[in-house]
C-alpha positions in Angstrom: 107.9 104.7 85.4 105.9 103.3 88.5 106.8 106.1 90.9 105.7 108.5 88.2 102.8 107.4 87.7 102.6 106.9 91.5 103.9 110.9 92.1 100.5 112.1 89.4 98.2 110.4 91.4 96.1 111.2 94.6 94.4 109.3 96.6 90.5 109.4 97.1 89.4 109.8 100.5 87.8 106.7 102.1 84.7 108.8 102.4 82.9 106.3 100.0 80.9 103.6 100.3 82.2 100.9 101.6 80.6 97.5 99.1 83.1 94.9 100.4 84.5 94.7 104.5 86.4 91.5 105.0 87.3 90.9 108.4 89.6 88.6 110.5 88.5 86.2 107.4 90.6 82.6 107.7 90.2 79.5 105.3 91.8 76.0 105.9 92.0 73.6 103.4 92.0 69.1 104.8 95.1 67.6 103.5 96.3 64.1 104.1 98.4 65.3 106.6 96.3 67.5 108.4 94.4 70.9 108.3 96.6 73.4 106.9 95.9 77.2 107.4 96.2 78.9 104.2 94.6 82.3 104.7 95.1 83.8 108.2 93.4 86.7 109.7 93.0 88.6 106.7 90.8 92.0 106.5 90.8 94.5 104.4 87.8 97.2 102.7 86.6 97.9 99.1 85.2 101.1 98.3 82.4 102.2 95.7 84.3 103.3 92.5 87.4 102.4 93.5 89.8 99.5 93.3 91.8 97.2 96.0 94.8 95.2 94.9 95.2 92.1 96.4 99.5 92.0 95.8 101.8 89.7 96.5 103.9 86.2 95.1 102.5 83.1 93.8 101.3 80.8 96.5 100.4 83.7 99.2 96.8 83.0 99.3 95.0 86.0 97.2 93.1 83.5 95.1 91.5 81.6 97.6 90.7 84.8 99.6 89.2 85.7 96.3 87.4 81.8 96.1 86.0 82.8 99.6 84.5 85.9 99.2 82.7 84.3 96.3 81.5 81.3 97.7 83.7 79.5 95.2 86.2 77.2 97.4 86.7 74.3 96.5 85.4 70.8 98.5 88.8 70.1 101.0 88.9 74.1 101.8 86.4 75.9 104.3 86.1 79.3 106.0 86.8 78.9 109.3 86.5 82.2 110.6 85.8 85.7 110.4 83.4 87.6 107.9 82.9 88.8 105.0 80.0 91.6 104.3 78.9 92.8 101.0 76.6 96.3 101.4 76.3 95.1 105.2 75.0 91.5 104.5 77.1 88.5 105.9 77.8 86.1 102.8 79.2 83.5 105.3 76.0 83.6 106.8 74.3 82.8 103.7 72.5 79.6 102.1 74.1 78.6 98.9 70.5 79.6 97.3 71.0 82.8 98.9 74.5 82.7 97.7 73.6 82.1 94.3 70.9 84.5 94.2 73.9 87.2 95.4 76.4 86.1 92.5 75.5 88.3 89.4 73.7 91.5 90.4 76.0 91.6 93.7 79.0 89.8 92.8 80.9 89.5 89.6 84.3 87.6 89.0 87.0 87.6 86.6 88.8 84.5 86.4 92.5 84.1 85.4 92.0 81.3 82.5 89.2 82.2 80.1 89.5 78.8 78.2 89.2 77.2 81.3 86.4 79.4 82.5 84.1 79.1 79.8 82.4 76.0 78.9 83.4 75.0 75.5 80.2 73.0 73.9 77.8 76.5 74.5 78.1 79.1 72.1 79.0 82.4 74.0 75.9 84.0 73.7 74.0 81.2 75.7 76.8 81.6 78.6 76.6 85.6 77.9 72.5 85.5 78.7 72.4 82.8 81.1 72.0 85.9 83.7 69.3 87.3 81.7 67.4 84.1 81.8 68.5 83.3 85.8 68.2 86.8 87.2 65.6 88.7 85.0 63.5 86.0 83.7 63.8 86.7 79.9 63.4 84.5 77.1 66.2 83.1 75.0 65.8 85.3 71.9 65.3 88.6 74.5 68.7 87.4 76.4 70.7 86.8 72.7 69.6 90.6 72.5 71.5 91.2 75.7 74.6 89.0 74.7 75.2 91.1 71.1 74.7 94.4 73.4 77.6 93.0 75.7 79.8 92.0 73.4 79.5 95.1 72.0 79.8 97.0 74.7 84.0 94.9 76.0 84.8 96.1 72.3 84.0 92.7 70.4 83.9 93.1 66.3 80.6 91.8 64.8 78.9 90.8 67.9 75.7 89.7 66.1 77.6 87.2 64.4 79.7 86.0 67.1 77.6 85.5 69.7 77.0 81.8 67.9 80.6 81.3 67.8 82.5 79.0 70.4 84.7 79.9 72.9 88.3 78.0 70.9 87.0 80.6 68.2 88.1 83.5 69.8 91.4 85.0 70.9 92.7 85.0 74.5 92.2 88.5 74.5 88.7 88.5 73.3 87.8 85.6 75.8 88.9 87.7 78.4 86.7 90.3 77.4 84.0 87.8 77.1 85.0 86.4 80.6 84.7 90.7 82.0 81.3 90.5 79.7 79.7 88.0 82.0 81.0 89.3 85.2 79.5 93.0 84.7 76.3 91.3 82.9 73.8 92.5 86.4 75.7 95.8 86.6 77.7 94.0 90.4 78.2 96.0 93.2 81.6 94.3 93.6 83.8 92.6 90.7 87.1 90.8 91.6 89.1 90.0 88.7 91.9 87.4 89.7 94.7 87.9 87.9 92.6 88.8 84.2 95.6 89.4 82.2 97.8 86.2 83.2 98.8 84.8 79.3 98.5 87.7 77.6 100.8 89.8 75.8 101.4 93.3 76.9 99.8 95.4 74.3 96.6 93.1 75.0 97.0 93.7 78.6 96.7 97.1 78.7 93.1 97.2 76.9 91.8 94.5 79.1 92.9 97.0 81.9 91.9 99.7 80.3 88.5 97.8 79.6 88.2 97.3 83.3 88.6 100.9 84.5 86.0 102.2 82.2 83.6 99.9 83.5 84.4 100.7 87.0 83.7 104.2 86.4 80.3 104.0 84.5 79.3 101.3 86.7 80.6 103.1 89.8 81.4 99.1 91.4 84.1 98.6 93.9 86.6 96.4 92.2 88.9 94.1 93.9 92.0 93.0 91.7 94.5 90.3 92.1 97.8 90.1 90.9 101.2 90.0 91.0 102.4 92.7 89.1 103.7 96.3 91.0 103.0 98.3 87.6 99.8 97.3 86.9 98.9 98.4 90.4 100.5 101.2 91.0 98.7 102.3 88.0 95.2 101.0 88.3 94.7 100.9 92.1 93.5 102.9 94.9 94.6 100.6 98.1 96.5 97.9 98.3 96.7 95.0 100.0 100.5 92.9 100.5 99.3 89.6 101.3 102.5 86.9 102.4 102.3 83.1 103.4 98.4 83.8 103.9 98.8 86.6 105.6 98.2 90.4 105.1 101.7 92.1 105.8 100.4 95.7 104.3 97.5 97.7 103.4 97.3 101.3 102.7 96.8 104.1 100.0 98.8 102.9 97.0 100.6 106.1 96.7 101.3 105.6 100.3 102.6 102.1 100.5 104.4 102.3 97.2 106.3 105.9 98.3 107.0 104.6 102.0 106.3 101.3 102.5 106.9 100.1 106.4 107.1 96.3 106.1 110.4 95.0 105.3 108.7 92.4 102.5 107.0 95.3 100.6 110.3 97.1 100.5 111.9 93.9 98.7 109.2 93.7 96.6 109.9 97.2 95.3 113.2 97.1 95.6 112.9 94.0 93.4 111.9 96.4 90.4 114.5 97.1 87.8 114.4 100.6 87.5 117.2 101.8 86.6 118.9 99.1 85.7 122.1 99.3 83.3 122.7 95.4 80.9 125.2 93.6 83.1 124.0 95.1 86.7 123.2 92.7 89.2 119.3 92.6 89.9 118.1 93.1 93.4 116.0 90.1 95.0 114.6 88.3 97.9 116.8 85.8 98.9 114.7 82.3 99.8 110.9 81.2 98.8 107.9 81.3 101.0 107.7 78.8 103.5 105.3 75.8 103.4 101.7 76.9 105.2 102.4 73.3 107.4 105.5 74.6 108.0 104.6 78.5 109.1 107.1 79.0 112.3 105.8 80.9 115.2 106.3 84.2 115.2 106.6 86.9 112.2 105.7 84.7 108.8 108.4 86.6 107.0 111.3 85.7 109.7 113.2 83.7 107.5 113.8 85.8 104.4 113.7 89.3 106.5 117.2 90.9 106.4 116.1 92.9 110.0 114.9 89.9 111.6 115.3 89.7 115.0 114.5 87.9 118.6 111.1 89.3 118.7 110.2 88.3 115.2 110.7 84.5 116.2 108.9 84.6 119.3 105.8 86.6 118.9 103.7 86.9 115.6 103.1 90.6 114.8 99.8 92.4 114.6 98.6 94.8 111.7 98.9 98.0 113.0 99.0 102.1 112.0 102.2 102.6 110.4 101.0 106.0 108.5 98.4 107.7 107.5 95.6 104.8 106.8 98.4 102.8 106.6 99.0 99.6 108.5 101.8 97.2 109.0 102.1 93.5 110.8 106.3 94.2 111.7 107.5 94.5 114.9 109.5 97.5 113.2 107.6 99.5 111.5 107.9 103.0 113.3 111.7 102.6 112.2 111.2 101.7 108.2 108.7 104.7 108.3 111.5 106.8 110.0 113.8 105.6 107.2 116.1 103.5 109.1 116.7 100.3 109.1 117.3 98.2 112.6 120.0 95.6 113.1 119.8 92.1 112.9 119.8 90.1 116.1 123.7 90.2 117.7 123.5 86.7 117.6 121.9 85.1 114.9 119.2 82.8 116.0 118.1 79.3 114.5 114.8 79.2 112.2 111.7 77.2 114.1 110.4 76.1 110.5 110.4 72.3 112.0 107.9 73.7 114.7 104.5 74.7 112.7 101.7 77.2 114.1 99.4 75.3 116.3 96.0 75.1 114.1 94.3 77.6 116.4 96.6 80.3 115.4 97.1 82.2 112.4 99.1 80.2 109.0 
C-alpha cells in the first residue's frame, strides 16, 4: 500500500520558497554526568506548500530539533551550534521578545499530547483568542468571534456553544483539532506538528491528517511533521528527513528515499514493513536498540546495528553526502546500496568502541 501510494506520486521541484533552512543545528542537554550531545549536525529545508517529515525511532532526537526551532527547549538543553532561519531571519539570533513576537504569525506548533497541551481551568475559546488579543490587539468579545470561526473551520460541531466548554469536555480527536486550531490561528509561515496523531485511533487519524493537508494548501505554509510512522509519510510528505541517535542519516524526495533508499538504516526501516506478510511468517527487524547519546562511539552512529559495517565505519564518522538525485546519505557506502548491492562485512569482525563516547566537540 506504501509503494503505491509512493509509485502515484511526483515530486514538486524544490523551486519554491524556502520558509525554514536549518543548518549544522546541534543541541546539548547538562546531565549529572556531563553534557550529552543529543542533536548533532542536523540540516535540512522546508519549502512553501510543502511538507518535511522528520522520520525515525523513538529517542533519535526529532522532538527536540522540533523544541529548538521553536524556541521551546527546555532549561538543562541549549543550542550549541549552527542556525536555524525562518524567511531569512536567524531565530537563534533572536531575543525571547523577538522570539515571542515570531511564534504565531511565523511559527505554529502541533504538540503530540493535546490534554497536556492545553491548560485545563480556560475554556477553549479564551486559549483559541489569546492570539487575537496578543498579536492583533482585539477585544475579548471580537477574539470569541475568531475562536467560533476556528473551531468551525478544524470541523468542530456547534462551535458557538463549545467555545465555553473545557478542554476534559472534548474528545482526543477534537482536542487535536483544537490543538491544529491554535497553531494556524495567524495563518504561520511554518507549522510543525510533532507527532499529532500519537493516541489516536486510526479512523481519527486520518481526518486529523487529512485536516492538516487542507490547511497546508489554502494556507500555502511549509509544514514540518514528526513521526514515526513510514505510511503516514509516504503519503503526506514531500521530503524526508531519517534522523538516528541525533543524527540525520537521510534526506531526500520521499518518492526517492522510499523507492531507493542508500543508507543501510533506512533500508531496515522499510524492510521492517510487513507487506506482504502471510500469519505465521517471521517479521523482518533491526536487531539491537539505539545506543545511549553518552555512549555514541566514534565513527558511523549506526555501526553497531548495521549488517555492512565495516573498518571504516568504526574509525571515521561519515558525512551527508549526494547519494541521488537531491538525495543525500551520511554511509561510507552509499554509491553501492544505490547500485543495489550490498558490501561485505569486515573479514574480521571488529569489537564495538561503545565504552569510548564522542569527545563533546564532535557530533552525538
Amino acid at each position: 500500500m506504501m509503494m503505491e501510494v509512493l509509485e502515484s506520486r511526483t515530486h514538486k521541484q524544490t523551486t519554491a520558497e524556502k520558509v525554514l533552512e536549518v543548518e549544522g543545528l546541534d543541541v546539548d542537554i547538562r546531565t549529572p554526568k556531563g553534557t550529552v550531545r543529543v542533536v548533532g549536525n542536523v540540516s535540512f529545508t522546508a519549502y512553501k506548500g510543502q511538507t518535511l517529515a522528520l522520520l525515525g525511532e523513538s529517542g533519535c532526537g526529532k522532538s527536540v530539533t522540533a523544541k529548538a526551532i521553536a524556541g521551546l527547549l527546555d532549561p538543562v538543553a541549549s543550542v550549541a551550534g549552527g542556525s536555524v532561519e525562518l524567511e531569512g531571519a536567524d531565530l537563534n539570533a533572536m531575543s525571547p521578545r523577538q522570539r515571542r513576537e515570531v511564534a504565531g504569525p511565523g511559527l505554529g506548533i502541533v504538540f503530540q499530547d493535546a490534554l497536556t497541551a492545553l491548560n485545563p481551568v480556560y475554556t477553549v475559546g479564551t486559549q483559541l483568542g489569546e492570539a487575537f488579543r496578543i498579536h492583533r490587539g482585539m477585544n475579548k468579545k471580537q477574539a470569541l468571534v475568531e475562536a467560533v470561526e476556528l473551531m468551525r473551520r478544524v470541523g468542530i460541531p456547534e462551535p458557538e456553544l463549545r467555545v465555553f466548554a473545557y478542554p476534559h469536555q472534548f474528545s482526543g480527536g477534537m482536542r487535536q483539532r483544537i490543538l491544529i486550531a491554535m497553531a494556524v490561528a495567524l495563518s504561520p509561515r511554518l507549522l510543525i506538528a510533532d507527532e499529532p496523531t500519537t493516541a489516536l485511533d486510526v479512523t481519527v487519524q486520518a481526518q486529523i491528517m487529512q485536516l492538516l493537508r487542507r490547511l497546508r494548501e489554502e494556507e500555502d505554509m511549509a509544514v514540518v511533521l514528526i513521526t514515526h510512522d513510514l505510511a503516514v509519510v509516504a503519503e503526506e510528505a514531500d521530503d524526508v528527513c531519517i534522523m538516528y541517535a541525533g543524527n540525520v542519516v537521510e534526506r531526500g524526495p520521499v518518492a526517492t528515499v522510499f523507492s531507493a533508499p542508500t543508507h543501510p538504516y533506512t533500508k531496515g526501516l522499510l524492510e521492517s514493513v510487513p507487506t506482504h506478510a502471510q500469519r505465521g511468517d517471521d517479521l523482518s527487524s533491526i536487531p539491537g536498540s539505539p545506543p545511549e547519546l553518552q555512549l555514541i562511539p566514534a565513527g558511523c552512529v549506526y555501526q553497531d546495528r548495521c549488517p555492512i559495517a565495516a573498518q571504516v565505519c568504526r574509525e571515521k564518522r561519515p558525512e551527508l553526502r549526494p547519494s541521488g538525485e537531491n538525495q543525500f546519505s551520511a554511509c561510507h557506502f552509499s554509491e553501492t546500496l544505490s547500485a543495489g548491492a550490498a558490501p561485505k562485512r569486515a573479514a574480521e569482525p571488529v569489537a564495538s568502541p561503545q565504552s569510548a563516547p564522542t569527545p563533546q566537540g564532535e557530533n552525538a
